[in-house]
VEXNUSE-409183 format. One record per residue (C-alpha): residue number from 1; x, y, z. Coordinates in nm, 3 decimals. Each point is the difference from the previous one (the first is absolute). Example, Ala and Ser with C-alpha at 12.3 -4.5 7.8 and 13.67 -1.06 7.14 Angstrom:
{n=1; u=1.230; v=-0.450; w=0.780}
{n=2; u=0.137; v=0.344; w=-0.066}
This chain:
{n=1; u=-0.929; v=1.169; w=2.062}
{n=2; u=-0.290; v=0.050; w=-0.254}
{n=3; u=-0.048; v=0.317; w=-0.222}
{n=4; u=-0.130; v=0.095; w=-0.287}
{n=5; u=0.256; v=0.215; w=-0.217}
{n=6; u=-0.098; v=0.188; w=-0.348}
{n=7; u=0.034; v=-0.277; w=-0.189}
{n=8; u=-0.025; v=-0.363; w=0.155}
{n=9; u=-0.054; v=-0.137; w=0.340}
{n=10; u=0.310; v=-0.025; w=0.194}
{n=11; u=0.014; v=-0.251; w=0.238}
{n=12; u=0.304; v=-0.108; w=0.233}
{n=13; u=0.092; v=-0.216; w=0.332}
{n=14; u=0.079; v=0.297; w=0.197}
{n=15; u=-0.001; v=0.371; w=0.047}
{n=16; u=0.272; v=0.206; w=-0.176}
{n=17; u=0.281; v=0.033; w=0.164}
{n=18; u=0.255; v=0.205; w=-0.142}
{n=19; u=0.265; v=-0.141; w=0.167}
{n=20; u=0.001; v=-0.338; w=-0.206}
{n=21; u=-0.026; v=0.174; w=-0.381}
{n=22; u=0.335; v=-0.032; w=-0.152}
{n=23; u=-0.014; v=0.098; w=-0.343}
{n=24; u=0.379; v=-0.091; w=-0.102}
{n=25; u=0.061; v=-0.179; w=0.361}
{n=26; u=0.334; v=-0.169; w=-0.044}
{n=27; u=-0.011; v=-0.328; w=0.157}
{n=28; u=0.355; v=-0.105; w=-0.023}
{n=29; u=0.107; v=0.263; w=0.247}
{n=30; u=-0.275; v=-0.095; w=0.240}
{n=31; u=0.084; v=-0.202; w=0.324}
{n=32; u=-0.268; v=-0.211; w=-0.011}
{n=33; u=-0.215; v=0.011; w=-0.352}
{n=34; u=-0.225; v=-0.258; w=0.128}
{n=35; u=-0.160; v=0.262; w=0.212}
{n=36; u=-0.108; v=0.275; w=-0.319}
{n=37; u=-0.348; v=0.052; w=-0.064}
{n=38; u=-0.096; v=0.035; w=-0.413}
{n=39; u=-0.282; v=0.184; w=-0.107}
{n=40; u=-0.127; v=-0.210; w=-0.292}
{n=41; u=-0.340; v=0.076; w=-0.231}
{n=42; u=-0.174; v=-0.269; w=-0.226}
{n=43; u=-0.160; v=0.198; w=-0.284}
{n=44; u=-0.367; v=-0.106; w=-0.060}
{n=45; u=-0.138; v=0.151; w=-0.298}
{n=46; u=-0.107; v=-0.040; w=-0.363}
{n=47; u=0.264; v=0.005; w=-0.337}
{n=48; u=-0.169; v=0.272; w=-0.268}
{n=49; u=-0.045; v=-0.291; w=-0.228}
{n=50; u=0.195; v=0.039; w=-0.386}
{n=51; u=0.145; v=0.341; w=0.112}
{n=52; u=0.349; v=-0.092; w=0.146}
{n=53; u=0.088; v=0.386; w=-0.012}
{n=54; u=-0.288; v=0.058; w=0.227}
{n=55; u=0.077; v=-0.279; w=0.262}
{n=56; u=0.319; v=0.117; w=0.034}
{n=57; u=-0.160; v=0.360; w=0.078}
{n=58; u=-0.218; v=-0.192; w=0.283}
{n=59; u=0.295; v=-0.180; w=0.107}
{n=60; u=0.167; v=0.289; w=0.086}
{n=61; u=-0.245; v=0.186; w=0.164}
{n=62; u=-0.077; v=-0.332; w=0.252}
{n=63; u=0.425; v=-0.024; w=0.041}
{n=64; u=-0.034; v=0.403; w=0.130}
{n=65; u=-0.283; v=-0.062; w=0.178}
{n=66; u=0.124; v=-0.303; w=0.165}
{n=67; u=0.370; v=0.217; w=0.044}
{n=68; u=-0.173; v=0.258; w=0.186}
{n=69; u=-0.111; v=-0.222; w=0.215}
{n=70; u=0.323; v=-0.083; w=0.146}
{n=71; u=0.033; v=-0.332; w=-0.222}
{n=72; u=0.321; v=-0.178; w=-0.054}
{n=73; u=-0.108; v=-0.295; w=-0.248}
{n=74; u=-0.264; v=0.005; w=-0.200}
{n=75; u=-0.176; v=-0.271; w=-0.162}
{n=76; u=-0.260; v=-0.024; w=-0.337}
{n=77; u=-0.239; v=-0.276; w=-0.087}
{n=78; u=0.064; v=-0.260; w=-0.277}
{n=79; u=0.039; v=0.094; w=-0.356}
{n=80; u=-0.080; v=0.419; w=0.110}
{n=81; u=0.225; v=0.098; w=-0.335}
{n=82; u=-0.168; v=-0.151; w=-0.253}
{n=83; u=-0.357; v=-0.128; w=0.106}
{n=84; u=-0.116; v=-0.323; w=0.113}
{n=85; u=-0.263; v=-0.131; w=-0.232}
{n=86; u=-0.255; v=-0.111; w=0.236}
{n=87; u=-0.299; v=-0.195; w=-0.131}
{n=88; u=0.194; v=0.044; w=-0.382}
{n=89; u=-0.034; v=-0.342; w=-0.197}
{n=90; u=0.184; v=0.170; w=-0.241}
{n=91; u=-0.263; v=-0.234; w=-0.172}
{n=92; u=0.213; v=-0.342; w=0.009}
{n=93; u=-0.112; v=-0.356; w=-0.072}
{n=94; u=0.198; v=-0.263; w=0.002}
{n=95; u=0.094; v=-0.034; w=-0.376}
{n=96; u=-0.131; v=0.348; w=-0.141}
{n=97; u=0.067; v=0.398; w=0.074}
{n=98; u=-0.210; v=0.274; w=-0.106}
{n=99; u=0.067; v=0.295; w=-0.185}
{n=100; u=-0.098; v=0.222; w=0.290}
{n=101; u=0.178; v=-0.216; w=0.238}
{n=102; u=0.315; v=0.026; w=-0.208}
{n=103; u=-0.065; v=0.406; w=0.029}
{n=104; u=0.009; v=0.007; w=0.362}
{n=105; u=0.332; v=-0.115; w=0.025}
{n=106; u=0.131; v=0.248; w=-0.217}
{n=107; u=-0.154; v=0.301; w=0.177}
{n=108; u=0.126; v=-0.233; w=0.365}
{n=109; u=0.304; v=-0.052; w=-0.152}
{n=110; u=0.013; v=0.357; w=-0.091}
{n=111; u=-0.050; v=0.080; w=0.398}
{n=112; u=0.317; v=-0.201; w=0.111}
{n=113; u=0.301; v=0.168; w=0.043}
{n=114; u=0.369; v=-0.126; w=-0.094}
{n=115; u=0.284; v=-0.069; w=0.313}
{n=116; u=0.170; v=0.219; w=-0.003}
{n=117; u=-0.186; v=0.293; w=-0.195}
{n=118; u=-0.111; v=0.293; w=0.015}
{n=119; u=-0.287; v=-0.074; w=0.261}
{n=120; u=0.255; v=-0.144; w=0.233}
{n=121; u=0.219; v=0.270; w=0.000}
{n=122; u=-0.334; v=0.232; w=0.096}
{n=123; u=-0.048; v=-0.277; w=0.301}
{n=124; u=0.340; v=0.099; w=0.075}
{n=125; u=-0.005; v=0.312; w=0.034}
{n=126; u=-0.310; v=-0.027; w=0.201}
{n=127; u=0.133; v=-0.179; w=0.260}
{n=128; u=0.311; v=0.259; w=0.016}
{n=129; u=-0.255; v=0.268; w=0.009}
{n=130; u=-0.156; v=-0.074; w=0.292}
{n=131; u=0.297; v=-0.208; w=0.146}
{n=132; u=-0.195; v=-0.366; w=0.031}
{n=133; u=0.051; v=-0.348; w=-0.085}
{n=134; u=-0.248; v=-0.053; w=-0.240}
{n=135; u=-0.150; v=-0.333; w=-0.103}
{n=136; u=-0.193; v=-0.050; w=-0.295}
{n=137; u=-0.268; v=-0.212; w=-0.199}
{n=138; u=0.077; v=0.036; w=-0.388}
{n=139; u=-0.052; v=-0.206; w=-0.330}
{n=140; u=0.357; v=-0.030; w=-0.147}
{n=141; u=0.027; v=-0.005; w=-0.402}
{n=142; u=0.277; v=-0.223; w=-0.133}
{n=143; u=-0.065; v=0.011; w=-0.339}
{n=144; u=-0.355; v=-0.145; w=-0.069}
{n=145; u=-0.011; v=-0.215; w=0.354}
{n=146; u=-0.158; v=0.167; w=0.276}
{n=147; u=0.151; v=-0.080; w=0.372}
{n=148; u=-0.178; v=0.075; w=0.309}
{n=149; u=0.269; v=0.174; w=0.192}
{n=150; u=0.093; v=0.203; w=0.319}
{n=151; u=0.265; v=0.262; w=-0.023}
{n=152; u=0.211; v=0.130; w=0.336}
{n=153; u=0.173; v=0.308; w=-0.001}
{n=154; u=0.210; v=0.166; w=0.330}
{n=155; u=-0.059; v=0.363; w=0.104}
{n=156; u=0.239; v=0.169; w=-0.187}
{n=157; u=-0.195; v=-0.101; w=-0.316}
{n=158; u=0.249; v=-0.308; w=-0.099}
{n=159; u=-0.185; v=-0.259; w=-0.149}
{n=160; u=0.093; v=-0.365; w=0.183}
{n=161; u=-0.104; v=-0.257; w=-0.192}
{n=162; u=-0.362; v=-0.168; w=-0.099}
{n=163; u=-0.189; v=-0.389; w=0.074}
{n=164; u=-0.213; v=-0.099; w=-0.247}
{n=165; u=-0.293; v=-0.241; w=0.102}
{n=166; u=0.097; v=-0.356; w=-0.010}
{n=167; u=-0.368; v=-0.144; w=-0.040}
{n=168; u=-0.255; v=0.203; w=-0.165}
{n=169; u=-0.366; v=-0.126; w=0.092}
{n=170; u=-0.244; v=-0.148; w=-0.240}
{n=171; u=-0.076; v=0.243; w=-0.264}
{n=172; u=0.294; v=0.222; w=0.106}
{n=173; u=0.215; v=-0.313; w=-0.174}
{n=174; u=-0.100; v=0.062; w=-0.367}
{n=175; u=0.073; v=0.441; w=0.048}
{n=176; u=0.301; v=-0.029; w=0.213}
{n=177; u=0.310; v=-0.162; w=-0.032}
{n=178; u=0.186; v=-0.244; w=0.286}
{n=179; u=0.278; v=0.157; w=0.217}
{n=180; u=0.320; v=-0.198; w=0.112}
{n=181; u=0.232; v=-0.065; w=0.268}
{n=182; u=0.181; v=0.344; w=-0.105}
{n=183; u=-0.236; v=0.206; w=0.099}
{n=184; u=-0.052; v=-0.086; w=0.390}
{n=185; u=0.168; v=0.251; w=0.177}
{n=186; u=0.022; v=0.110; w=0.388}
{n=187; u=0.155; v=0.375; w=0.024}
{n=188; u=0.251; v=0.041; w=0.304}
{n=189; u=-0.119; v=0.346; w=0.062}
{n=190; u=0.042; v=0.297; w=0.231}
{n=191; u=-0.394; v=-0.054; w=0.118}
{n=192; u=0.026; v=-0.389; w=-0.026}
{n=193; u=0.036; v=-0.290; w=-0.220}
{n=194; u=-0.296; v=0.021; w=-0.265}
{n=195; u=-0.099; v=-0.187; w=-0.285}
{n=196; u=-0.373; v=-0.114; w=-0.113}
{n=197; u=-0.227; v=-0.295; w=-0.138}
{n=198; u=-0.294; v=0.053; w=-0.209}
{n=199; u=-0.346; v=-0.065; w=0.087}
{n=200; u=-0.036; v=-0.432; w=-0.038}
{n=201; u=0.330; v=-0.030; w=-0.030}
{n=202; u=0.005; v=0.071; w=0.387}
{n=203; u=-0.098; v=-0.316; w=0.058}
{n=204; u=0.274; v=-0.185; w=-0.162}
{n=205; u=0.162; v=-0.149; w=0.332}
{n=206; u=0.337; v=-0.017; w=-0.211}
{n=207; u=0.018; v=0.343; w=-0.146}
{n=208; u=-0.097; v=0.149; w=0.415}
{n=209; u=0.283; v=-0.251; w=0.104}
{n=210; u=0.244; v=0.164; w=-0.239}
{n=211; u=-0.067; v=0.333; w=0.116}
{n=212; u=0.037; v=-0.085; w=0.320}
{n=213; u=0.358; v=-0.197; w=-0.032}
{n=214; u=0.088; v=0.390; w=-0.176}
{n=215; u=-0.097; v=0.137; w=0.369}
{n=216; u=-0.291; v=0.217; w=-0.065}
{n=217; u=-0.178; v=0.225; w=0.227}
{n=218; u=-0.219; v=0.190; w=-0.178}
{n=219; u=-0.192; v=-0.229; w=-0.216}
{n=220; u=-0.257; v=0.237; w=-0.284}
{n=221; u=-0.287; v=-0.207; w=-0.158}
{n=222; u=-0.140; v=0.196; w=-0.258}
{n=223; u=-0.335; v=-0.206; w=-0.089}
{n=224; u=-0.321; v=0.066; w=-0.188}
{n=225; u=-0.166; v=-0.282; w=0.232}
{n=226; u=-0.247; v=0.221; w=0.237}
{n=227; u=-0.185; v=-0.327; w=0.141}
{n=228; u=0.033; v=0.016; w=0.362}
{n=229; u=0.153; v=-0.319; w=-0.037}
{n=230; u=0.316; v=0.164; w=-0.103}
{n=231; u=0.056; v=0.128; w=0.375}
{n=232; u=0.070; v=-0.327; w=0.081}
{n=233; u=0.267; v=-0.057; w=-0.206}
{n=234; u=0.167; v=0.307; w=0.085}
{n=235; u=-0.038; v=-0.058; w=0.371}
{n=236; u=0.140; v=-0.367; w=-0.068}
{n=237; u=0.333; v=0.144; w=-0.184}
{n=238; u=0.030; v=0.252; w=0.295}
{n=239; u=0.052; v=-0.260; w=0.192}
{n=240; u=0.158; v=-0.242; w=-0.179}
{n=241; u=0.292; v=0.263; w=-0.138}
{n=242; u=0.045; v=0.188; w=0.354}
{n=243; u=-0.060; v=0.315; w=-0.249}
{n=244; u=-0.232; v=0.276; w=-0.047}
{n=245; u=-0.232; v=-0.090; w=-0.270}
{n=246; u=-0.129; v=0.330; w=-0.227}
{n=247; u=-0.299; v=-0.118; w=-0.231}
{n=248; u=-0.133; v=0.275; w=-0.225}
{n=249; u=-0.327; v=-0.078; w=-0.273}
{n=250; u=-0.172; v=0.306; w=-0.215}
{n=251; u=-0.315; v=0.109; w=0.074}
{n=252; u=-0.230; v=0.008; w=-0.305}
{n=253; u=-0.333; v=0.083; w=-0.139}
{n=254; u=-0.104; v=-0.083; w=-0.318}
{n=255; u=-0.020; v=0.354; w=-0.152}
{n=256; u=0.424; v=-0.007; w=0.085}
{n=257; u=-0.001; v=-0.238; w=-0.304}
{n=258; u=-0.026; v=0.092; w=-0.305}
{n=259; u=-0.458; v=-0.064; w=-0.103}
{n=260; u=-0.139; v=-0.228; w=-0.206}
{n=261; u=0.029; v=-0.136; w=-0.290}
{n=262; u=0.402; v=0.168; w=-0.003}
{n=263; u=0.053; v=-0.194; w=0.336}
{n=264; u=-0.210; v=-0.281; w=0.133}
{n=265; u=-0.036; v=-0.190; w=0.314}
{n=266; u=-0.074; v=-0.408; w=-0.144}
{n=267; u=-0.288; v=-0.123; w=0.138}
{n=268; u=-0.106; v=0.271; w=0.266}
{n=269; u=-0.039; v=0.353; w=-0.210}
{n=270; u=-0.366; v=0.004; w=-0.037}
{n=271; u=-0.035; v=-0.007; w=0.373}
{n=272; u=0.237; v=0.279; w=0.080}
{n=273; u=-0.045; v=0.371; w=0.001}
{n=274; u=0.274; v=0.282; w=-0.041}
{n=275; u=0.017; v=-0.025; w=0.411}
{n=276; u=0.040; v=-0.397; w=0.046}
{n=277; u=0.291; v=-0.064; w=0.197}
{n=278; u=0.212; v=-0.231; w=-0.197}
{n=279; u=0.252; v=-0.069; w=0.248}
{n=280; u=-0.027; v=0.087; w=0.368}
{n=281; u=0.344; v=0.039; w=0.132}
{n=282; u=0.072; v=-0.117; w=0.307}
{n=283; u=0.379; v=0.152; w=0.043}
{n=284; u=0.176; v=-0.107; w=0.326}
{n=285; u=0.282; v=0.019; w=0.215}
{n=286; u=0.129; v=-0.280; w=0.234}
{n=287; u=0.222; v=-0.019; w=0.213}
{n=288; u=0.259; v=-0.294; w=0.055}
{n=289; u=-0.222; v=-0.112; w=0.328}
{n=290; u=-0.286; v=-0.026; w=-0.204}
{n=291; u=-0.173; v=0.321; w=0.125}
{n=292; u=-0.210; v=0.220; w=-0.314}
{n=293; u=0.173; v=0.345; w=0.095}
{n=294; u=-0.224; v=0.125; w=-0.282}
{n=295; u=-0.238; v=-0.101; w=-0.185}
{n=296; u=-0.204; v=-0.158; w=-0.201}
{n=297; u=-0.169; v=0.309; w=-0.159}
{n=298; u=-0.274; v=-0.131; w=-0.262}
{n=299; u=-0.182; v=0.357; w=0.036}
{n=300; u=0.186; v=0.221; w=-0.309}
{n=301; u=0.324; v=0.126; w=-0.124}
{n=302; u=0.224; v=0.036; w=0.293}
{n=303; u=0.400; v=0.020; w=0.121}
{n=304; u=-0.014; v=-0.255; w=0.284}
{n=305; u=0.296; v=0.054; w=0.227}
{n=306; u=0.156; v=-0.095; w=0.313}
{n=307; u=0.353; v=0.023; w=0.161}
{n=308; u=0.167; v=-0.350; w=0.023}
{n=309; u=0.255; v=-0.039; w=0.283}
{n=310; u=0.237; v=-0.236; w=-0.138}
{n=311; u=0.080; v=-0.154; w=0.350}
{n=312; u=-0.307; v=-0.205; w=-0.060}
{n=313; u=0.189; v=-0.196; w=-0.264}
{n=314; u=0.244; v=-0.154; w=0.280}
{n=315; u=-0.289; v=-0.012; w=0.241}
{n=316; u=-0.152; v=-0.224; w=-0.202}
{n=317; u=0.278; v=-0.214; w=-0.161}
{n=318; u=0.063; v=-0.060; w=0.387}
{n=319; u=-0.292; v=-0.264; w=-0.026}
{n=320; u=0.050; v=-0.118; w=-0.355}
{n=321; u=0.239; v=0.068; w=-0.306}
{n=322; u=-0.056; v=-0.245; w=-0.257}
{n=323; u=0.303; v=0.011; w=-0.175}
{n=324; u=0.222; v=0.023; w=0.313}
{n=325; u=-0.070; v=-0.188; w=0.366}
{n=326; u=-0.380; v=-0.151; w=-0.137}
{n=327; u=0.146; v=-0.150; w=-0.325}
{n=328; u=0.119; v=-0.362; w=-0.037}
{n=329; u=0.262; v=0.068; w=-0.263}
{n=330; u=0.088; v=-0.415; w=0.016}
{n=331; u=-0.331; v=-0.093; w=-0.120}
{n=332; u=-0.099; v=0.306; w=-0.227}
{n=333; u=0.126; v=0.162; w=-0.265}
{n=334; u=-0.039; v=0.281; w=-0.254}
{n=335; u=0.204; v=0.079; w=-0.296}
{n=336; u=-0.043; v=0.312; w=-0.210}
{n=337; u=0.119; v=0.095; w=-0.375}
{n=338; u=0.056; v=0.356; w=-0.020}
{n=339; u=0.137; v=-0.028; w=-0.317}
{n=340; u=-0.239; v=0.194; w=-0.292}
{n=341; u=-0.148; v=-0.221; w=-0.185}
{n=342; u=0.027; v=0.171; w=-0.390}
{n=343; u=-0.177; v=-0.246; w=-0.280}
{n=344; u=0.300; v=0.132; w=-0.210}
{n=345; u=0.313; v=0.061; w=0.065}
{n=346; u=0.295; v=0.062; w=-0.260}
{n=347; u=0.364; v=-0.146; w=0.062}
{n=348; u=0.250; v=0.207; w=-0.226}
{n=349; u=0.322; v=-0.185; w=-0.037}
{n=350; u=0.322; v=0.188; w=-0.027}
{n=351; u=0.234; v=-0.156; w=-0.277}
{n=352; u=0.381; v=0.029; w=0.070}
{n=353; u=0.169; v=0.192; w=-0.291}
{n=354; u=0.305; v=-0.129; w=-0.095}
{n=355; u=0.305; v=0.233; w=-0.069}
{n=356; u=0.014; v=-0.119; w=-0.379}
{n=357; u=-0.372; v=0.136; w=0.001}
{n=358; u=0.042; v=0.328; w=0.139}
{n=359; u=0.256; v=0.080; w=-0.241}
{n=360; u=-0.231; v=-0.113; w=-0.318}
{n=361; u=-0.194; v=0.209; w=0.134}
């Protein structure tokens, strides 16, 4: 089904059927869970860059958008809360900074919000409002390091925990921190198992493999890659996990940056106008067969959605499930630290007071 709504372009696998929308569905109770169908939308659209008050606004009005439309999970693009600083330099050389480029991160950092805060508690109550799992792109402030991060919360508005991206990608390295083993959750939830890689990080083969020993079904990939190379990828981890595979980017134009000279784009703003398209999109959804059930939009701002019947997820692992019956646990192995890794960490010793010294005292 294709139609154009309001707002975005809705797109999804098959007509609505009312039948299959199950906003609090209870899947413990159900007889055979495999057979539920999820509604699920990928959110593609643009972060109001340096206003965090103001993306939350637009986040909200997507979510009830997305909630009228019979949606059970919903899913935003890489660092939504908080920006990401395409085409930024942030004017770095190796071995000198600028006085500008030291300026925009402050007013970046400035965008990022703490975990938990006061941001994530509005997220919260979002996803209680309009009774949705709700996955989202943010840039997470702990204390002057930036992370980029995904944050999960359930439908009744609890928030469930957060993975921070292990790798960032060239430039990203010397804005963002580096996430840890901590921080690579897969949610046992009523809709699914769900947990989420970040843009190049999806092609770590030991990160997928970890997620996939943690049994998840409904694998989000929250990029800002809109190359139609990405497709590829996502239709390879379809496959390769036996798991739905949600991949949501921003659509941007240049005038949804702050202009020049507060915000430039290194090496390509002379050639751009307040229209350019920055970055194209390309938000999908894939089923665990490999089949696009919607998607790739590169045309605008859009809620791309489809209803995922989660008997696929056996159908396919019937062929090949790569950590079960198609692994070769005798010859490979992976081991994983889920430990946080802290650069400090303070061991108070407790001294044993004597009885002599607790009566001096």
């Amino acid at each position: 089904m294709t139609s154009q709504q309001e707002m975005s372009l809705v797109t999804a696998a098959s007509p609505v059927n009312v039948n299959q929308i199950f906003p609090e569905v209870d899947m413990s109770t159900a007889a055979d869970s495999s057979s539920l169908f999820v509604r699920a939308t990928v959110v593609q659209a643009s972060t109001v860059f340096y206003d965090t008050p103001a993306t939350l606004d637009k986040a909200e009005r997507l979510l009830a958008e997305a909630a009228d439309n019979g949606s059970q999970l919903v899913v935003f693009p890489e660092a939504f809360i908080g920006g990401y600083p395409r085409g930024s330099s942030f004017e770095l050389a190796i071995g000198a900074r600028t006085a500008k480029g030291r300026d925009d991160f402050r007013k970046y950092h400035a965008s990022a919000i703490d975990v938990p805060g006061p941001e994530v508690e509005r997220l919260g109550e979002m996803a209680k409002k309009y009774k949705v799992f709700l996955v989202m792109g943010v840039i997470e402030r702990e204390g002057y390091t930036l992370y980029c991060t995904v944050l999960f919360f359930d439908s009744q508005g609890e928030f469930l925990g957060k993975h921070r991206k292990l790798m960032p990608t060239a430039l990203e390295r010397c804005i963002w921190g580096f996430g840890d083993g901590s921080t690579i959750p897969v949610f046992d939830t009523p809709i699914g198992k769900i947990g989420a890689a970040i843009c190049w990080e999806n092609r770590m083969p030991s990160l997928r493999t970890a997620m996939y020993a943690k049994g998840i079904e409904i694998y989000c990939a929250p990029t800002a890659d809109a190359r139609e190379t990405w497709q590829a990828s996502m239709t390879h981890i379809a496959l390769e996990g036996g798991c739905f595979v949600l991949s949501a980017n921003q659509f941007c134009l240049r005038k949804d940056y702050p202009p020049p000279p507060d915000y430039l784009f290194s090496g390509s703003e002379d050639s751009l106008t307040p229209d350019s398209v920055v970055c194209a999109g390309g938000s999908s959804i894939i089923s665990p067969l490999g089949i696009v059930l919607a998607g790739p939009n590169y045309e605008g701002e859009a809620l791309i959605t489809a209803d995922l019947d989660l008997g696929d997820i056996a159908r396919a692992k019937f062929d090949f499930d790569v950590v079960g019956h198609y692994s070769r646990p005798e010859v490979f192995s992976l081991n994983i630290r889920e430990h946080p890794r802290k650069a400090v960490s303070f061991l108070t010793t407790t001294k044993k007071v004597t009885k002599d010294e607790s009566v001096n005292k």
